[in-house]
MMTF fields as JSON, N, C-alpha, C and O atoms, coordinates in Angstrom:
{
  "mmtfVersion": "1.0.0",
  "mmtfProducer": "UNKNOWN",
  "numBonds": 271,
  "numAtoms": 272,
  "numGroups": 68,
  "numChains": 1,
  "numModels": 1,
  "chainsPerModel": [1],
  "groupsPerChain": [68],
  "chainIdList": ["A"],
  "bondAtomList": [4, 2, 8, 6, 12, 10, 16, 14, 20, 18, 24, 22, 28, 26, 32, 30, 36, 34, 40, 38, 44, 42, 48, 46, 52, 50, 56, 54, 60, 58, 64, 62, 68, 66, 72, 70, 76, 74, 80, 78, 84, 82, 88, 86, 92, 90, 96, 94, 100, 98, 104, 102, 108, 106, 112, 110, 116, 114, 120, 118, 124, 122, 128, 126, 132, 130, 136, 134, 140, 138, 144, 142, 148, 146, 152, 150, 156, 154, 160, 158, 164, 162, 168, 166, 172, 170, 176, 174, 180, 178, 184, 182, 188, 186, 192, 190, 196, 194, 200, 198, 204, 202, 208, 206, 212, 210, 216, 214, 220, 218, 224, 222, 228, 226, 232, 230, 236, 234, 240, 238, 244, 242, 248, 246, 252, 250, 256, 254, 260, 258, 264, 262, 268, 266],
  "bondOrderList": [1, 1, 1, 1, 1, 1, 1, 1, 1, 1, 1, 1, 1, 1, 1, 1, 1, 1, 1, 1, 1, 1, 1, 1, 1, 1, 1, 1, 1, 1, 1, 1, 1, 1, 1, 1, 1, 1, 1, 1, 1, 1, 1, 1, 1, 1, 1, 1, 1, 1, 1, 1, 1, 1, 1, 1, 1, 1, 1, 1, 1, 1, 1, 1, 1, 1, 1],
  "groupList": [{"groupName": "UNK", "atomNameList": ["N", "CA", "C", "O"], "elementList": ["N", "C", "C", "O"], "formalChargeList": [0, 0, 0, 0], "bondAtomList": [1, 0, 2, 1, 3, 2], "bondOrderList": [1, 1, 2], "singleLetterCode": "X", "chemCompType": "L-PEPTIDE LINKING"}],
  "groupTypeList": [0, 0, 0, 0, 0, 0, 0, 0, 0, 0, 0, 0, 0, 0, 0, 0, 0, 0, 0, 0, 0, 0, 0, 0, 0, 0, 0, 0, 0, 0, 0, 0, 0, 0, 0, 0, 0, 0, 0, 0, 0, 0, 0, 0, 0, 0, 0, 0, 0, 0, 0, 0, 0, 0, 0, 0, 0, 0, 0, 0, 0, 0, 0, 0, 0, 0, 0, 0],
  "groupIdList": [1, 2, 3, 4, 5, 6, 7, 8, 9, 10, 11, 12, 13, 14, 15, 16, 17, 18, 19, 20, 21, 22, 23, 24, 25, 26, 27, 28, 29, 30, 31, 32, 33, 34, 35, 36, 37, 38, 39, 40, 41, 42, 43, 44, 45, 46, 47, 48, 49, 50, 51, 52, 53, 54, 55, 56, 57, 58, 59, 60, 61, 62, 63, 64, 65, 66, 67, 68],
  "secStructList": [7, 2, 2, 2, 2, 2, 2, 2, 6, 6, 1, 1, 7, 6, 6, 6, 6, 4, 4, 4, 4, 4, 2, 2, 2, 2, 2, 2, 2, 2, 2, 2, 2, 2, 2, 6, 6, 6, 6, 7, 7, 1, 1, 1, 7, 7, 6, 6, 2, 2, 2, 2, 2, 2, 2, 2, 2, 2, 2, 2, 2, 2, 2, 2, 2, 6, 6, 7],
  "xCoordList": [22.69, 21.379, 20.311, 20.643, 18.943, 18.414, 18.09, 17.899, 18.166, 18.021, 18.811, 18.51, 20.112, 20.812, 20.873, 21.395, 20.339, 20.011, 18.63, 18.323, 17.928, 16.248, 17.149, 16.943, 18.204, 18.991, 19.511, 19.372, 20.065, 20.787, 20.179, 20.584, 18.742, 18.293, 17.311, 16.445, 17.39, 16.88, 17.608, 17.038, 18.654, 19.216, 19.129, 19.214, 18.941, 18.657, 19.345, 20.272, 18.872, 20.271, 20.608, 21.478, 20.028, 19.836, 20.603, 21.813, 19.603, 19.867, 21.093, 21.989, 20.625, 21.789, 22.816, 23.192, 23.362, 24.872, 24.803, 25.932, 24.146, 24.745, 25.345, 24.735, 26.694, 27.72, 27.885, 27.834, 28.135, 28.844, 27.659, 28.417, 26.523, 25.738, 26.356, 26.225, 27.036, 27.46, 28.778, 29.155, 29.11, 30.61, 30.538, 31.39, 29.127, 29.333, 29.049, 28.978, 28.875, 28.898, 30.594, 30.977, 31.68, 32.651, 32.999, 33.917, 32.906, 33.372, 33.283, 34.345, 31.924, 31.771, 32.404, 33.369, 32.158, 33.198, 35.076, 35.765, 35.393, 36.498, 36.943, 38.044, 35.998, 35.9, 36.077, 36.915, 34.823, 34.992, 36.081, 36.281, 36.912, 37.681, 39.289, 40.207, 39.543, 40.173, 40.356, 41.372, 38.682, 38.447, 38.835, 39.764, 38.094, 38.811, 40.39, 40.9, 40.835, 42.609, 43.133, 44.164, 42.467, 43.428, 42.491, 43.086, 41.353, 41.154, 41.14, 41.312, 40.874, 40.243, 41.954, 42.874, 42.001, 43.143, 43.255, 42.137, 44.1, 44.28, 45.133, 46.081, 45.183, 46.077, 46.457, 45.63, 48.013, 48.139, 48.231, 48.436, 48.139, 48.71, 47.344, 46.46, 47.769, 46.64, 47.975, 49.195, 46.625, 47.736, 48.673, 49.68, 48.152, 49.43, 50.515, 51.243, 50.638, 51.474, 52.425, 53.422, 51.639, 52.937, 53.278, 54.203, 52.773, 53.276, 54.145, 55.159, 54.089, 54.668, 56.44, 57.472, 56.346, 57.493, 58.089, 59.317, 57.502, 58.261, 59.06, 60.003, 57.957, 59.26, 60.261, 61.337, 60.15, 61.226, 62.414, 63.56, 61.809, 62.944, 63.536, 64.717, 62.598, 63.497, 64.438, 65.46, 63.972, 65.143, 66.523, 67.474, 66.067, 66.902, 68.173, 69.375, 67.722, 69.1, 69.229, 70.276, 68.455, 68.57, 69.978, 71.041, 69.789, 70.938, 72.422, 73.493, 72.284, 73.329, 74.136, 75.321, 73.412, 73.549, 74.565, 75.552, 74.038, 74.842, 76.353, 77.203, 76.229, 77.122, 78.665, 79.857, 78.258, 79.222, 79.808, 80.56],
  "yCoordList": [-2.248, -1.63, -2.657, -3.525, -2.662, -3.109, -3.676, -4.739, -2.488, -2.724, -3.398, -3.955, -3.25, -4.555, -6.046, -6.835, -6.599, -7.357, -8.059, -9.243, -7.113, -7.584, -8.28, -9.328, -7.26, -7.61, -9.096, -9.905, -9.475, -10.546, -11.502, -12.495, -11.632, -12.454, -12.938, -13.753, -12.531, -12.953, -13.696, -13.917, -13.934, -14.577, -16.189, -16.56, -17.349, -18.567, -19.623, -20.062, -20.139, -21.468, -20.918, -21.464, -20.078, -19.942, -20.866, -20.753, -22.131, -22.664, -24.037, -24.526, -24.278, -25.502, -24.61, -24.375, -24.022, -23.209, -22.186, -21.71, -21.773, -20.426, -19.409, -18.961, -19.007, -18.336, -18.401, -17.413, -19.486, -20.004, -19.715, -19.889, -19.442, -19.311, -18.065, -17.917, -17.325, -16.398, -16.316, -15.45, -17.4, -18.466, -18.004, -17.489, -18.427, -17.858, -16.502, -16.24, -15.554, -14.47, -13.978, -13.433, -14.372, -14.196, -14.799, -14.171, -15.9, -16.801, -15.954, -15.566, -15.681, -14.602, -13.521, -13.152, -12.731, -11.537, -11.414, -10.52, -12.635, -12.771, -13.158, -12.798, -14.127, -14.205, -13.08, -13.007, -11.967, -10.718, -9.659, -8.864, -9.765, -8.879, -9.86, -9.385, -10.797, -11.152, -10.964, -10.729, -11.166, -11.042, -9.474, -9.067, -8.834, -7.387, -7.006, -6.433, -7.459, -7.669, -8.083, -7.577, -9.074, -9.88, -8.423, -7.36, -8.31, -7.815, -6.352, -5.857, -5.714, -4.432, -4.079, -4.762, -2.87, -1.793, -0.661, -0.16, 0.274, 1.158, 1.914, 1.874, 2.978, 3.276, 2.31, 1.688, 2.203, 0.972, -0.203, -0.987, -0.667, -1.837, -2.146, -1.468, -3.712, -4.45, -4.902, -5.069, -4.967, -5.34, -6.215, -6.062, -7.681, -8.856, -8.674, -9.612, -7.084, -6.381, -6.397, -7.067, -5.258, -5.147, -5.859, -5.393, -6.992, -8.345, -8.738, -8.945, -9.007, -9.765, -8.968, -9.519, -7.811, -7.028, -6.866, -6.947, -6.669, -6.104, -7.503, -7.412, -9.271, -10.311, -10.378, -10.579, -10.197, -10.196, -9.519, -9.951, -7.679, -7.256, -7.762, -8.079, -8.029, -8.714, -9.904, -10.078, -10.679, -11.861, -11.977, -12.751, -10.262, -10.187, -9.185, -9.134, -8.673, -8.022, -8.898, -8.89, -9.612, -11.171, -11.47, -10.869, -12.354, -12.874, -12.041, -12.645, -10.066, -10.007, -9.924, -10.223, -9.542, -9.654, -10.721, -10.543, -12.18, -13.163, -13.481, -14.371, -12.719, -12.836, -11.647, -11.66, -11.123, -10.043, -10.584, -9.939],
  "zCoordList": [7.363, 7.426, 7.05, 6.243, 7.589, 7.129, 5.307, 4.717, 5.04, 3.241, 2.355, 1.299, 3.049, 2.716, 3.195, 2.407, 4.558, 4.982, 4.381, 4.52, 3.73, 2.969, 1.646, 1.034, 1.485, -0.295, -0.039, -0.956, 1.083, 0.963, 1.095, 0.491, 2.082, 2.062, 0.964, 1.28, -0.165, -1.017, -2.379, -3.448, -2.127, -2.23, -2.004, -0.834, -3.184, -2.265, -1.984, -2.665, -0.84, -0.611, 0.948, 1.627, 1.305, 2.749, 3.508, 3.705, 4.093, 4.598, 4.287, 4.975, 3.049, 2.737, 3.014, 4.163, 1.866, 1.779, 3.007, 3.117, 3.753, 4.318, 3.418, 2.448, 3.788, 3.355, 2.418, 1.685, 2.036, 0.868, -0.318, -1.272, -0.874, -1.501, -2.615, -3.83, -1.613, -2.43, -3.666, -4.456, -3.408, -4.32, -5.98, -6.704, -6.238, -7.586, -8.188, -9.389, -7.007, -7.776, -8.025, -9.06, -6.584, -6.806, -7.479, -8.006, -8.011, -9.144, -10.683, -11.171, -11.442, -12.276, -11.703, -12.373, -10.464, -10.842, -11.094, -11.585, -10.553, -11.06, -12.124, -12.541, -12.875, -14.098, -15.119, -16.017, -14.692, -15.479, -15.487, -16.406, -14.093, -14.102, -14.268, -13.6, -14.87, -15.837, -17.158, -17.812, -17.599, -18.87, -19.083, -19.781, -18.471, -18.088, -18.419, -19.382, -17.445, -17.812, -18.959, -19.401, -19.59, -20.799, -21.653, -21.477, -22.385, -23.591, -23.981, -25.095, -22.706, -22.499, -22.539, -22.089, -23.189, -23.548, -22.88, -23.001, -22.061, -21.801, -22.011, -21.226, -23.204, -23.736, -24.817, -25.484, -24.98, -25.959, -25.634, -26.56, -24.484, -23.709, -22.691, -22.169, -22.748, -21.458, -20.285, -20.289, -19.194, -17.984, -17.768, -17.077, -18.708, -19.255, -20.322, -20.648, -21.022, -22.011, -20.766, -20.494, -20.016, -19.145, -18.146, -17.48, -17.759, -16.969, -17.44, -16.773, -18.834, -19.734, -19.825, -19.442, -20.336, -20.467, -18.965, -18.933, -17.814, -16.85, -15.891, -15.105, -16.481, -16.411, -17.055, -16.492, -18.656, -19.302, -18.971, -19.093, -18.253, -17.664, -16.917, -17.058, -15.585, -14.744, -14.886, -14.222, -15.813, -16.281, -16.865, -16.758, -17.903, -18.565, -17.318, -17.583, -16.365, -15.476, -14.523, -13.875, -14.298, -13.539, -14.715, -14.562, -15.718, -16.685, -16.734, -16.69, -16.863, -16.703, -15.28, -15.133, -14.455, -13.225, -12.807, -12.093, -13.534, -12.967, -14.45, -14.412, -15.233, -16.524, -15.535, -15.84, -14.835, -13.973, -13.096, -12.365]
}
C-alpha cells in the first residue's frame, strides 16, 4: 500500500545501499530475540534449558544405543 511505501522510504541510504539498508534492523532484531531466548523465562525454564537437556538426551540413548 501506499502507506507503507511512504514508511519505507524514509528510511536512509536509498540510493547507496538499496536493499540492503535494512541489515541493521535485522541485525538488532535478531539480536533481541536471542537475548529473548537466553534470559527471558517461561515457566521454569528458558529455551537453551531445554536445548540443553533435550541434547543431553539425545546423547545419552545415542551412548546406550551403541553399548547394545
Amino acid at each position: 500500500s501506499e502507506r507503507v511505501k511512504r514508511l519505507l522510504k524514509l528510511v536512509p541510504g536509498q540510493r547507496r545501499f538499496g536493499f540492503y539498508r535494512f541489515l541493521p534492523f535485522f541485525f538488532v532484531l535478531g539480536g533481541a530475540m536471542e537475548w529473548f531466548m537466553i534470559n527471558v523465562r517461561i515457566g521454569k525454564e528458558t529455551f537453551y534449558d531445554v536445548y540443553r537437556r533435550k541434547q543431553s538426551e539425545r546423547l545419552y540413548e545415542a551412548r546406550m544405543e551403541k553399548e547394545e
